[in-house]
N, C-alpha and C positions, 0 to 999 in steps of 0.2 A: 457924149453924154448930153443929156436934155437940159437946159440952164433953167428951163421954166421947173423943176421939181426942187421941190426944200430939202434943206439940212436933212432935218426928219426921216423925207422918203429915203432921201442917200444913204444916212445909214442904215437903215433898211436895206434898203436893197442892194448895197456893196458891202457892207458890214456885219450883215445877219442880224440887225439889230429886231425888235420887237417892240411896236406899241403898245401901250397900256391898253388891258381890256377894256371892253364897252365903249371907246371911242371914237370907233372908226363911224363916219357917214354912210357906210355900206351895208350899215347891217340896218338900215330900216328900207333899203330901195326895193322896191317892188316893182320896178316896171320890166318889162320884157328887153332882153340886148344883149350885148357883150359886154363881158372884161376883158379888159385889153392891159399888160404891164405896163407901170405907169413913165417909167420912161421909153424902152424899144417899142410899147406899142403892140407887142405880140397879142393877137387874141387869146384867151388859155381857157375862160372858163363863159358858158351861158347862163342866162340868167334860171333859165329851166333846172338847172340843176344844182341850184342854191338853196338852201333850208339853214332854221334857226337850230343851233346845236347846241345852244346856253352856253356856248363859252366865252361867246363877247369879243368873238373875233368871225368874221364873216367865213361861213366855211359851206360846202359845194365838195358833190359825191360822185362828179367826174369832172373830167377836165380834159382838152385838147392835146392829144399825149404828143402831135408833131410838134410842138413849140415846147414842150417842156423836159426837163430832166432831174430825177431821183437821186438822191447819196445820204449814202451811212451818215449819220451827225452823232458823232461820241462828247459833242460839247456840255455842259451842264450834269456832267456823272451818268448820263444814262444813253442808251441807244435809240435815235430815232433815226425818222427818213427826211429828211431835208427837199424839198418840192426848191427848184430856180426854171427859171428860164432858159433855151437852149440859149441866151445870150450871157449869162450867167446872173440874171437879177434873182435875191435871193424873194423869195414870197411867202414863206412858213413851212408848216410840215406836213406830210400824211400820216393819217390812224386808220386802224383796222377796226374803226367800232361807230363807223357810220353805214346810215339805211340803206337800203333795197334800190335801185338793184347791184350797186356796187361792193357795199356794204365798207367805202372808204368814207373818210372826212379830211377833204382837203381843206384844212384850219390855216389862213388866208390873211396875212398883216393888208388892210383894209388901204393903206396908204403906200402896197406897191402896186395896186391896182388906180385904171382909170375906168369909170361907167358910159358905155356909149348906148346909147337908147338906138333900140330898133327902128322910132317913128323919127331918128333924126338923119 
């Protein structure tokens, strides 16, 4: 495990925890790049395929499906899909009611991601 990532990220990303909406630094980046998990590193999503979905969590309608992995999440009383990492970091969930041409919303805890600029 990466020593440079906070409390925060960890439970995030080992705990399934969730940041409060609207806080994440992620959702005003505009530049071209990857994201990459914020501790393994994995790339999962480009910046091309990110869009604001008003939920106040960074969310993106594909994703690099070799690094990642799906599961049923029956937590919180209802059925969702749990989006982690093939390393198991957990990162948020998928929806069926994002745009063209996937028409998914990978909905994205903003601090299990790292931003790597293309021009760096």
């Amino acid at each position: 495990m990466n020593d440079e990532i906070s409390d925060e990220q960890r439970n995030i990303l080992y705990n399934s925890g969730t940041e409060m909406a609207g806080t994440s630094n992620l959702l005003e980046e505009k530049r071209t790049g990857t994201y990459v998990t914020a501790d393994k590193g994995l790339p999962v999503f480009r910046s091309e395929t990110k869009f604001e979905s008003g939920t106040g969590w960074p969310s993106f309608f594909d994703v690099n499906k070799e690094n990642i992995i799906i599961k049923e999440d029956t937590s919180h009383g209802m059925m969702r899909k749990e989006i982690m990492s093939k390393e198991g970091e957990h990162l948020g969930h998928v929806f069926d009611d994002g745009p063209n041409p996937t028409g998914l919303r990978y909905c994205i805890n903003g601090l299990s991601l790292k931003f790597i600029p293309d021009d760096e």
